[in-house]
PyMOL Python script that loads the backbone (N, CA, C, O; Angstrom):
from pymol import cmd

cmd.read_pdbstr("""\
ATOM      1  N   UNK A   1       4.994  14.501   1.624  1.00  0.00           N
ATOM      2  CA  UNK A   1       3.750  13.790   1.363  1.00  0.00           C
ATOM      3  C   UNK A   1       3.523  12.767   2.473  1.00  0.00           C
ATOM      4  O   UNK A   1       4.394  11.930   2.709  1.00  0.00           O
ATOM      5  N   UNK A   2       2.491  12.802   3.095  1.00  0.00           N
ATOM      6  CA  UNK A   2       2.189  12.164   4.099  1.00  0.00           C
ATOM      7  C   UNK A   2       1.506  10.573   3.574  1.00  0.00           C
ATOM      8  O   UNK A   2       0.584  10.487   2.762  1.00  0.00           O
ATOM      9  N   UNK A   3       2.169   9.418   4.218  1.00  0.00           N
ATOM     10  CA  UNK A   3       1.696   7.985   3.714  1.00  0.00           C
ATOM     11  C   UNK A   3       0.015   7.562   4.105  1.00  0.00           C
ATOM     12  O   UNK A   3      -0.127   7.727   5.317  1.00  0.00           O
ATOM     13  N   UNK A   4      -0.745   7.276   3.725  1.00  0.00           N
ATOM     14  CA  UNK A   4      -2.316   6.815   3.820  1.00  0.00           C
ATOM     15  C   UNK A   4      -1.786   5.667   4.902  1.00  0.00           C
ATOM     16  O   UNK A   4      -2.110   5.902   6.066  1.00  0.00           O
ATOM     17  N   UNK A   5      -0.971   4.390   4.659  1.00  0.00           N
ATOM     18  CA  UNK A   5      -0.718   3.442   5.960  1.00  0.00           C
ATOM     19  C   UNK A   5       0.418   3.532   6.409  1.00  0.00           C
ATOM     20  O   UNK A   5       1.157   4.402   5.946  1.00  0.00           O
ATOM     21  N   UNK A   6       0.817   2.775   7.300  1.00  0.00           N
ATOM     22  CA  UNK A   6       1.800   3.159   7.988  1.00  0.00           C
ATOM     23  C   UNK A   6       2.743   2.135   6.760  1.00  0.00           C
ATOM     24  O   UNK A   6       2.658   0.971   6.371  1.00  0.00           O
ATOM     25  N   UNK A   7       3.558   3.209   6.477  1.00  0.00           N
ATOM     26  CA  UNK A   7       4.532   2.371   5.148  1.00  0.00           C
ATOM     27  C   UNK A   7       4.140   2.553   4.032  1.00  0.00           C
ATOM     28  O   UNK A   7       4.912   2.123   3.175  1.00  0.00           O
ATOM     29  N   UNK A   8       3.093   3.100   3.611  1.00  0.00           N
ATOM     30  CA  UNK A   8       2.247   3.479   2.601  1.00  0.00           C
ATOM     31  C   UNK A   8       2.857   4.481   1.538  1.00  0.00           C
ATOM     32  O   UNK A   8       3.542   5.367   2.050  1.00  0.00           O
ATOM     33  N   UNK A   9       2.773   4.509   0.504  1.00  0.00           N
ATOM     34  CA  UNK A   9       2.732   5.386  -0.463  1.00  0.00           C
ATOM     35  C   UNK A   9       1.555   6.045  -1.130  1.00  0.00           C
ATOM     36  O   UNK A   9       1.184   5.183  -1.927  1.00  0.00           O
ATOM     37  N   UNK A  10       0.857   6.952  -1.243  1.00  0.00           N
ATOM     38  CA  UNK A  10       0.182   7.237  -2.340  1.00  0.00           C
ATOM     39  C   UNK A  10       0.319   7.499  -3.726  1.00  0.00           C
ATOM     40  O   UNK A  10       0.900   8.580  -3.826  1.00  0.00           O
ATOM     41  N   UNK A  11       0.074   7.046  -4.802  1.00  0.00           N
ATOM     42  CA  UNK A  11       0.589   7.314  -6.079  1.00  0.00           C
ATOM     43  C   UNK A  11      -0.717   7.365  -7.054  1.00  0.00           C
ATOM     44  O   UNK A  11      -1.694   6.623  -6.957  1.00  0.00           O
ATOM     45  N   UNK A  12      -0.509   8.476  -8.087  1.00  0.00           N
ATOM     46  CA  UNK A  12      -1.189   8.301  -8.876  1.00  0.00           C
ATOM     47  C   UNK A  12      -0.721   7.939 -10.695  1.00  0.00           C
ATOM     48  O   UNK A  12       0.222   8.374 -11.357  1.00  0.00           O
ATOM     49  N   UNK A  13      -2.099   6.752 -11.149  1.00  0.00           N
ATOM     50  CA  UNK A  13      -1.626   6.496 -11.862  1.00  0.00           C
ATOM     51  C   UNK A  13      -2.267   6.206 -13.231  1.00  0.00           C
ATOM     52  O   UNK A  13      -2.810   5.107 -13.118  1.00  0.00           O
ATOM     53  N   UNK A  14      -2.433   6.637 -14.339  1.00  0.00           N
ATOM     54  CA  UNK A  14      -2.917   6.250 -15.470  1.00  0.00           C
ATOM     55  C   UNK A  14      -2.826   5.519 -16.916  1.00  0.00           C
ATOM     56  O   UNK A  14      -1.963   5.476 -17.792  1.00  0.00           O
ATOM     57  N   UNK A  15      -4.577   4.771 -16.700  1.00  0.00           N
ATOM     58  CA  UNK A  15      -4.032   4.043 -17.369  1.00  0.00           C
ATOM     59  C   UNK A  15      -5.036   3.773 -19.134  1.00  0.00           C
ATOM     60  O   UNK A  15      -6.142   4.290 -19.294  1.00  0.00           O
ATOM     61  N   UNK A  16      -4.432   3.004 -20.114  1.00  0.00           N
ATOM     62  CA  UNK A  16      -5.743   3.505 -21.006  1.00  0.00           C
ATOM     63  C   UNK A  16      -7.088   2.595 -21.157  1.00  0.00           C
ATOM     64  O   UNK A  16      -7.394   1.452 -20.819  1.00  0.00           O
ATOM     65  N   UNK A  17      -7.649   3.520 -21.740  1.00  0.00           N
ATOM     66  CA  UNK A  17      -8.751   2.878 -21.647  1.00  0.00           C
ATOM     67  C   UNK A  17      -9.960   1.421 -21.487  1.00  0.00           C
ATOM     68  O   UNK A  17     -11.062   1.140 -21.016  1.00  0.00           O
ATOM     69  N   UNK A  18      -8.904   0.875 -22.189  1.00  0.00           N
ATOM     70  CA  UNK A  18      -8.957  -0.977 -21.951  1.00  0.00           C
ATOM     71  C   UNK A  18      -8.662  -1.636 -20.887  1.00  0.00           C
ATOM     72  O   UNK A  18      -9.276  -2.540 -20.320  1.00  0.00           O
ATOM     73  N   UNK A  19      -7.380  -0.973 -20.576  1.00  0.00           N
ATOM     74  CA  UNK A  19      -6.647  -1.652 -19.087  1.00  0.00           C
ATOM     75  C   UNK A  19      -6.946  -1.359 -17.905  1.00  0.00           C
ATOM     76  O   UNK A  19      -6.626  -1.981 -16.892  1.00  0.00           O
ATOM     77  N   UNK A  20      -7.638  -0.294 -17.994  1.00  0.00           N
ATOM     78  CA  UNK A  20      -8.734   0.533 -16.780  1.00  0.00           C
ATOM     79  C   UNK A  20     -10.039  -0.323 -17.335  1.00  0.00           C
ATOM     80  O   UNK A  20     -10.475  -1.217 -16.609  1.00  0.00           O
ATOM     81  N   UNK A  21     -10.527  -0.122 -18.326  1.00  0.00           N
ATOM     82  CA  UNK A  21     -11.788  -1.295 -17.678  1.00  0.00           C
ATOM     83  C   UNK A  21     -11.590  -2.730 -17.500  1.00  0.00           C
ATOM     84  O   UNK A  21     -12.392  -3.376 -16.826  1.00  0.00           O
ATOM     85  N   UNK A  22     -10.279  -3.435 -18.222  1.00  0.00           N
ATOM     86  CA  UNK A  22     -10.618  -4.659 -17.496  1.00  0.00           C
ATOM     87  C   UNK A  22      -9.881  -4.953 -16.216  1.00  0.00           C
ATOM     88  O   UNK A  22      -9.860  -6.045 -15.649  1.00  0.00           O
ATOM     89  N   UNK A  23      -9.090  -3.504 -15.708  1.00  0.00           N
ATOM     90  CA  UNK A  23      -8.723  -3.530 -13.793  1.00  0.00           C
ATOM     91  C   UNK A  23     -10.167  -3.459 -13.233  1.00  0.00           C
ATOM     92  O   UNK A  23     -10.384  -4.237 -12.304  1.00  0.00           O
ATOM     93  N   UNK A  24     -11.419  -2.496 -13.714  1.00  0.00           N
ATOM     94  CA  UNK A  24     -12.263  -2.537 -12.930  1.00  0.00           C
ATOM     95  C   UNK A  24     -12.979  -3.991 -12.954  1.00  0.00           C
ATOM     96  O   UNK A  24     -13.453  -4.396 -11.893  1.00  0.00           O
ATOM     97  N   UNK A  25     -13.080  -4.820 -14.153  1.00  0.00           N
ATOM     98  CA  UNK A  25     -14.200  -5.852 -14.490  1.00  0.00           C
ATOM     99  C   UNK A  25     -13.326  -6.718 -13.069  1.00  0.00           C
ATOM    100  O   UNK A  25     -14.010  -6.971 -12.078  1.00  0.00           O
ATOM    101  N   UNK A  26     -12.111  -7.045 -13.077  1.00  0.00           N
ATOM    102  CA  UNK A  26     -11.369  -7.859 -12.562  1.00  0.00           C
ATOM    103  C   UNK A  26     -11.787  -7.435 -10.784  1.00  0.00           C
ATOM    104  O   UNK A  26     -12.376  -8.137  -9.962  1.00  0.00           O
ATOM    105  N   UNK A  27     -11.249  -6.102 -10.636  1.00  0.00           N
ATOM    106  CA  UNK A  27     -12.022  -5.857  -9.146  1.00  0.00           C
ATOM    107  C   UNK A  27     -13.379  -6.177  -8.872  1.00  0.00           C
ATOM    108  O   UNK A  27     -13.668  -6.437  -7.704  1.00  0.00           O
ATOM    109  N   UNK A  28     -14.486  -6.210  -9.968  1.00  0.00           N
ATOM    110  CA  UNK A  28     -15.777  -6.230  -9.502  1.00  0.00           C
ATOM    111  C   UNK A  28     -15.937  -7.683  -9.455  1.00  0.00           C
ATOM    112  O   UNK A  28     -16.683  -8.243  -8.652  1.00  0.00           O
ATOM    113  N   UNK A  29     -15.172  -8.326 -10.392  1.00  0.00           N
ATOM    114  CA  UNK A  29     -15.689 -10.195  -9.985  1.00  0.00           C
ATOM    115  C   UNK A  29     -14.747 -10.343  -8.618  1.00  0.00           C
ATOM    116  O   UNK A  29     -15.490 -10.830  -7.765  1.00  0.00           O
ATOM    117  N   UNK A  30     -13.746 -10.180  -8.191  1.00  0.00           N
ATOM    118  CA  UNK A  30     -13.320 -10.465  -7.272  1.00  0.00           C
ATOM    119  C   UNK A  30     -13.847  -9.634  -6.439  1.00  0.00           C
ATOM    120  O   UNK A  30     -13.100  -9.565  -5.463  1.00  0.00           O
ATOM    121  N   UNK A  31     -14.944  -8.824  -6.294  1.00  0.00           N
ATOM    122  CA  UNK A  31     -15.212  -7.729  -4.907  1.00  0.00           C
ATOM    123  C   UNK A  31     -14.774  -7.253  -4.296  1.00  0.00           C
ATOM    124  O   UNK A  31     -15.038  -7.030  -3.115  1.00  0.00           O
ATOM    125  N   UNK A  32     -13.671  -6.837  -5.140  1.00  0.00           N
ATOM    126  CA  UNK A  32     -11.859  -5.856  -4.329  1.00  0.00           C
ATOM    127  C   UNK A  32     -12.350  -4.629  -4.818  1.00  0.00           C
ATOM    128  O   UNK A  32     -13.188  -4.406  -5.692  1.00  0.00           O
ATOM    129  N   UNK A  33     -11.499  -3.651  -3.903  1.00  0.00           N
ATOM    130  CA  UNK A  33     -11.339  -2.179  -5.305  1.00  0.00           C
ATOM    131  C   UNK A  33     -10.428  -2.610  -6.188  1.00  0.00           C
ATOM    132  O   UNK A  33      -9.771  -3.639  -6.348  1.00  0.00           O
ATOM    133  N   UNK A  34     -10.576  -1.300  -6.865  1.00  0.00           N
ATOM    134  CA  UNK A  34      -9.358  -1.782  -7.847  1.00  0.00           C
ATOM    135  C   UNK A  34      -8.372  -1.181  -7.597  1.00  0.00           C
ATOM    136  O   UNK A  34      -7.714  -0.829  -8.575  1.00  0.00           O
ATOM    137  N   UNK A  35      -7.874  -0.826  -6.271  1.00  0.00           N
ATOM    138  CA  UNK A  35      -6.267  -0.140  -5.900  1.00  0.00           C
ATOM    139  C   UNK A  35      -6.024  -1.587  -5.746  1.00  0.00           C
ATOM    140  O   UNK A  35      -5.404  -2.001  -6.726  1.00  0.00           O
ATOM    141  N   UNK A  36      -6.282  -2.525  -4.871  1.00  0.00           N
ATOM    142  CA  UNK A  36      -6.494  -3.947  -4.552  1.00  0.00           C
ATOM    143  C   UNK A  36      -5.734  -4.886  -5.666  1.00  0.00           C
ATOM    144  O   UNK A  36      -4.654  -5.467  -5.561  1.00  0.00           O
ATOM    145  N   UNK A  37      -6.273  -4.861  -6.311  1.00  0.00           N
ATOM    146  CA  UNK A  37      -6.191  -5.287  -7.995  1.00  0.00           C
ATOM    147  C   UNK A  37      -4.512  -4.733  -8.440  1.00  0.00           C
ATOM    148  O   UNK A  37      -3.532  -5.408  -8.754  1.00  0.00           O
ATOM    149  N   UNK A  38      -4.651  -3.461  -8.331  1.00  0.00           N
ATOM    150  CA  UNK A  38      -3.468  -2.864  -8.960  1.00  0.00           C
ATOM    151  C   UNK A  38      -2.124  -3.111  -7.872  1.00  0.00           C
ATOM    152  O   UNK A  38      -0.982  -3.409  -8.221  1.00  0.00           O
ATOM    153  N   UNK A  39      -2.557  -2.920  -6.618  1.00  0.00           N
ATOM    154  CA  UNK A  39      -1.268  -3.687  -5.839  1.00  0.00           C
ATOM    155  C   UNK A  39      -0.656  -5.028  -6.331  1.00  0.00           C
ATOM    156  O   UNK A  39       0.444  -5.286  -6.819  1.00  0.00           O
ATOM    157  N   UNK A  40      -2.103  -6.055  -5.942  1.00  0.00           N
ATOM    158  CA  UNK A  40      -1.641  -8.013  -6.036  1.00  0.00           C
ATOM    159  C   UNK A  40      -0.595  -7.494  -7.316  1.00  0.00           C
ATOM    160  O   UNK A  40       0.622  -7.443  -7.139  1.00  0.00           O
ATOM    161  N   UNK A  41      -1.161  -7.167  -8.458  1.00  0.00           N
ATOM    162  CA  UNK A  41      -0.571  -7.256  -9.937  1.00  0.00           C
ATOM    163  C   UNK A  41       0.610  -6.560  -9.618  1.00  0.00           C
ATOM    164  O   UNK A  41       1.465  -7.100 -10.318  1.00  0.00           O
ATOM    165  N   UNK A  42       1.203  -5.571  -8.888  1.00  0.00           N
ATOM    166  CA  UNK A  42       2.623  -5.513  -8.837  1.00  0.00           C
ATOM    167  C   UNK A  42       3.212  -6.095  -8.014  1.00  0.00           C
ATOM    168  O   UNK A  42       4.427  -6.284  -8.088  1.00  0.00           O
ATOM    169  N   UNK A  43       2.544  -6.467  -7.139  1.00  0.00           N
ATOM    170  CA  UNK A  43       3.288  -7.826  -6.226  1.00  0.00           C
ATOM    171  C   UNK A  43       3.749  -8.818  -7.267  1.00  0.00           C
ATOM    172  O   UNK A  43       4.959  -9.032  -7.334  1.00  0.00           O
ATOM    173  N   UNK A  44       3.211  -9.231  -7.804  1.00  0.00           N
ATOM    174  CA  UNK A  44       3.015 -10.175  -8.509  1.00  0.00           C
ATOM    175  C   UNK A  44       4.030  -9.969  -9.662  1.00  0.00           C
ATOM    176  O   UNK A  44       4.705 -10.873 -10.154  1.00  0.00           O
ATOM    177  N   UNK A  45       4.053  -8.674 -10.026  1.00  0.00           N
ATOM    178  CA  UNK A  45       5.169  -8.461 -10.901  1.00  0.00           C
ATOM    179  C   UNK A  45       6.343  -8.510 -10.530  1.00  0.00           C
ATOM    180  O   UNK A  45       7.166  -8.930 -11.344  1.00  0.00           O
ATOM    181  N   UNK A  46       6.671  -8.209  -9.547  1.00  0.00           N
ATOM    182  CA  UNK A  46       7.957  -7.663  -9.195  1.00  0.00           C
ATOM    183  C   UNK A  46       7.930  -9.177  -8.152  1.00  0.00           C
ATOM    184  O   UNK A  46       9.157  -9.086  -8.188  1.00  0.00           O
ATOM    185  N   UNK A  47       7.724 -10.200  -7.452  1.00  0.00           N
ATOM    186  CA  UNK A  47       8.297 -11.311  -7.471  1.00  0.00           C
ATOM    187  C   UNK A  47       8.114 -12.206  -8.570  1.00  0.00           C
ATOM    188  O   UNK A  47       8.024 -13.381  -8.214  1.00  0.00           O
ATOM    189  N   UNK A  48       8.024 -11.978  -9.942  1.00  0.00           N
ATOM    190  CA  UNK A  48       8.069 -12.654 -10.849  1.00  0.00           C
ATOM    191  C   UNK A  48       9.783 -12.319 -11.453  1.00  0.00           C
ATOM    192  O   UNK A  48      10.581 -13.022 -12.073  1.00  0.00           O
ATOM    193  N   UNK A  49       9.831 -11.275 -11.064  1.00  0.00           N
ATOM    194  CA  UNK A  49      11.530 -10.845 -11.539  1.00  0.00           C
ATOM    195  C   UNK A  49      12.470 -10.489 -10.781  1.00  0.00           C
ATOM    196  O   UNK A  49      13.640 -10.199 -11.032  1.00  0.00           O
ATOM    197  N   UNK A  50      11.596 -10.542  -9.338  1.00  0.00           N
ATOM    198  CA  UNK A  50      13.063 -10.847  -8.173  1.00  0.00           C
ATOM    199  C   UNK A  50      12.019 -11.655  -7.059  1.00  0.00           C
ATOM    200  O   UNK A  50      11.103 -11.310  -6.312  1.00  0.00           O
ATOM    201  N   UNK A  51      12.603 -12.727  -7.348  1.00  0.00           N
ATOM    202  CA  UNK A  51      11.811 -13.942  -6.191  1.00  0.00           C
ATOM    203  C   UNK A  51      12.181 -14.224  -4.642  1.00  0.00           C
ATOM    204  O   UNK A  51      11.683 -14.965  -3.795  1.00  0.00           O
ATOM    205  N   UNK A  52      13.242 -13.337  -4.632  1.00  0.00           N
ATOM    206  CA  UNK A  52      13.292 -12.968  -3.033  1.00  0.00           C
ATOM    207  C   UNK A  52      12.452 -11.813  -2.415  1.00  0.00           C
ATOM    208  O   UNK A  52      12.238 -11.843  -1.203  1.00  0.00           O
ATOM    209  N   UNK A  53      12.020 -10.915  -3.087  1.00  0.00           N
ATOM    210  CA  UNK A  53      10.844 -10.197  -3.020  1.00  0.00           C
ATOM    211  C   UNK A  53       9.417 -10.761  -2.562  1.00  0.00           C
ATOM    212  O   UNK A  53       8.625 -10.474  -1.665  1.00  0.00           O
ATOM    213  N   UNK A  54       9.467 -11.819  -3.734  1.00  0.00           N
ATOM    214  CA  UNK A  54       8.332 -12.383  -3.533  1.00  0.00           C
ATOM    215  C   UNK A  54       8.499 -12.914  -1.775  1.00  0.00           C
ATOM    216  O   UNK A  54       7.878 -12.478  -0.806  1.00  0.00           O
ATOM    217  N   UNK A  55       9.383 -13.810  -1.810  1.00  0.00           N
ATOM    218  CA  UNK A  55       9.630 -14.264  -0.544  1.00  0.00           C
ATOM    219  C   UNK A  55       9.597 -13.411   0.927  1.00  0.00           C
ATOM    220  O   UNK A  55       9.359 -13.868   2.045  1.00  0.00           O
ATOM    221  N   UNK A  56       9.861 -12.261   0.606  1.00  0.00           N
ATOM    222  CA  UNK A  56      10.008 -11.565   1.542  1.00  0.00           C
ATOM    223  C   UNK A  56       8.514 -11.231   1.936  1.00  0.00           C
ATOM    224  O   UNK A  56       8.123 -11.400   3.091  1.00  0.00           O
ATOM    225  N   UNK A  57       7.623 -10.709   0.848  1.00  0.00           N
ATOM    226  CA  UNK A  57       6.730 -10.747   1.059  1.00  0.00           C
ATOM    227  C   UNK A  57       5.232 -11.347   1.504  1.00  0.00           C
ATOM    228  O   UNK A  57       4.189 -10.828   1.900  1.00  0.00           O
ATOM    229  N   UNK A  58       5.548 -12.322   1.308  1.00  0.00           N
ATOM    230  CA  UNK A  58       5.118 -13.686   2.390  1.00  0.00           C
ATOM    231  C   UNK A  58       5.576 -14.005   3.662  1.00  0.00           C
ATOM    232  O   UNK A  58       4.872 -14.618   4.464  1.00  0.00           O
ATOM    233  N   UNK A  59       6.971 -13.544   3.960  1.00  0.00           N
ATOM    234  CA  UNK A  59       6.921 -13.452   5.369  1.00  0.00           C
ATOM    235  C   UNK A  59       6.282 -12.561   6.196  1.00  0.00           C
ATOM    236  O   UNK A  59       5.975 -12.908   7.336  1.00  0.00           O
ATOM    237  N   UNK A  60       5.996 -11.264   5.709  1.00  0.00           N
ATOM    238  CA  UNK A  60       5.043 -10.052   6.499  1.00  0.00           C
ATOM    239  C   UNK A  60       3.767 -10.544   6.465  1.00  0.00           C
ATOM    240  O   UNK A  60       3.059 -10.011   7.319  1.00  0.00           O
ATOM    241  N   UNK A  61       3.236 -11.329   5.823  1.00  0.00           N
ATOM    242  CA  UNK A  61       1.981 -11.191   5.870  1.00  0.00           C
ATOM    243  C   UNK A  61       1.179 -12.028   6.831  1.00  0.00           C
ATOM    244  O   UNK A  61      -0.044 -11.903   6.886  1.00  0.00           O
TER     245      UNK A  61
END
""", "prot")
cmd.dss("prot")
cmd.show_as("cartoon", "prot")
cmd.util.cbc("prot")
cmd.orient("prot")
């Protein structure tokens, strides 16, 4: 499977019906897509439960 960025994954993923519309409401007030949306929120997850992650990830950016 070939990556969309360089480092990239593509994944697909579903979700129900509630949590898909309020990923979209959330992308449309912020004027993101909602892949956008669904990244921050696992960023966000995953340095909430390993905070060198988080850290790490602030240094690339």
């Amino acid at each position: 499977m070939k990556s969309q960025a360089a480092g990239s994954i593509r994944a697909s993923i579903s979700f129900p019906p509630e949590i898909y519309e309020t990923l979209k409401g959330i992308a449309k007030e912020k004027k993101v897509s909602l892949a956008w949306v669904v990244r921050e929120a696992a960023v966000l997850y995953i340095g909430a439960k390993t905070p060198l992650f988080s850290q790490k990830m602030h240094e690339q950016q």
